[in-house]
C-alpha positions in Angstrom: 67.7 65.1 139.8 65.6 66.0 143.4 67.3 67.6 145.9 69.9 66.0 148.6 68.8 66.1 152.3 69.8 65.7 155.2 67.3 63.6 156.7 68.6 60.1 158.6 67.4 57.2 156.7 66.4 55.5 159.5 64.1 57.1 162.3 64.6 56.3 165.8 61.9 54.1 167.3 59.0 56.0 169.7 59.3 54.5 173.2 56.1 52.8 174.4 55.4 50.7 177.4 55.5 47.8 175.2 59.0 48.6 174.0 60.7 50.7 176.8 64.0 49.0 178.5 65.1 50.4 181.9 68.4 51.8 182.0 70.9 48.7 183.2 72.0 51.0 186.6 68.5 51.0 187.6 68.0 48.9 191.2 64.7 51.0 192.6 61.8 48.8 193.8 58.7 48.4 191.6 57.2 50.5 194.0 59.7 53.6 194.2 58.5 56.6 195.5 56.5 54.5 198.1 56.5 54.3 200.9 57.1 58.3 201.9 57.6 58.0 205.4 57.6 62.0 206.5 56.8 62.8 203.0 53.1 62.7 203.0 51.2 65.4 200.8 54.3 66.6 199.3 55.0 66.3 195.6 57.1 64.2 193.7 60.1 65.1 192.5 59.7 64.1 188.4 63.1 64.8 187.8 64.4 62.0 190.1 66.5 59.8 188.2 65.4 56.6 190.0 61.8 57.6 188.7 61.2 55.8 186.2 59.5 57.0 182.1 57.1 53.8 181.8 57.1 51.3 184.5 54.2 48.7 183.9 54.8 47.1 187.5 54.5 50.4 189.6 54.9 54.2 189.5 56.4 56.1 186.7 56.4 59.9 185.8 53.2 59.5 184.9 51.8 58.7 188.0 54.0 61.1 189.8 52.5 64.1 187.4 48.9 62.9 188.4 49.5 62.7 192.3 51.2 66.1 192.1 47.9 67.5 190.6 45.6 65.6 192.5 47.4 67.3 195.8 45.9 70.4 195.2 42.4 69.0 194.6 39.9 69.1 197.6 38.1 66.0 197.7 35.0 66.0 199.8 33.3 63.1 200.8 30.1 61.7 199.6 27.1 60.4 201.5 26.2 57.5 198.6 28.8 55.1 197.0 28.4 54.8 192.9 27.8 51.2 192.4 29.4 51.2 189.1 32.1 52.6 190.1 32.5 49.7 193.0 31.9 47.3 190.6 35.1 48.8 188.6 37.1 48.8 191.3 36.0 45.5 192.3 34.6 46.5 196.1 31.5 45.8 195.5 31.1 42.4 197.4 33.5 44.0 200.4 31.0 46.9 200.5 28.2 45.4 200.4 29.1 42.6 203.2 30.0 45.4 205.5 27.0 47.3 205.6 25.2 44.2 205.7 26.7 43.4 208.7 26.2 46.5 210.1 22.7 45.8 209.4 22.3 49.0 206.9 22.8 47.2 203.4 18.9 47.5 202.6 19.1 51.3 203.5 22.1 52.0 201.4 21.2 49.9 198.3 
């Protein structure tokens, strides 16, 4: 006869975005932590209880740990635009029909 253990028979299900149900006390805006009025460049607080694990319609801890980190990143600007990457974020056309009314499209592209 094998050995009794103590293992449950049933494992608990893994929380995805697909299957994640807020908690019912939850009233926050899709948008919560935004806006930060006099809270600009200061981190989030993860532990917030309005903050949501998975939120498919706005922020979530998530995107609260990848703001935090990208506060202490310098970002310095670029002289060219990546047209692939314009394309991905779908500023392309906006782009392009402002430098070609400043009369520079021909220059930049």
């Amino acid at each position: 006869m094998p050995p009794r253990t103590k293992q449950k028979s049933v494992k608990p299900l893994k929380i995805t975005r697909e299957n994640y149900v807020p908690p019912p006390n939850h009233n926050a805006p899709a948008s919560y932590p935004w806006p930060r009025e006099g809270q600009e460049g200061q981190p989030i607080n993860i532990d917030d209880p309005m903050l949501l694990d998975f939120n498919c319609e706005g922020w979530d801890k998530e995107s609260a740990k990848r703001y935090n980190s990208l506060l202490h990143i310098e970002i310095l600007p670029t002289h060219f635009g990546h047209a692939d990457t314009l394309v991905s974020l779908g500023l392309d056309t906006d782009v392009f029909e402002t430098l070609q009314a400043m009369g520079i499209a021909p220059l930049c592209y």
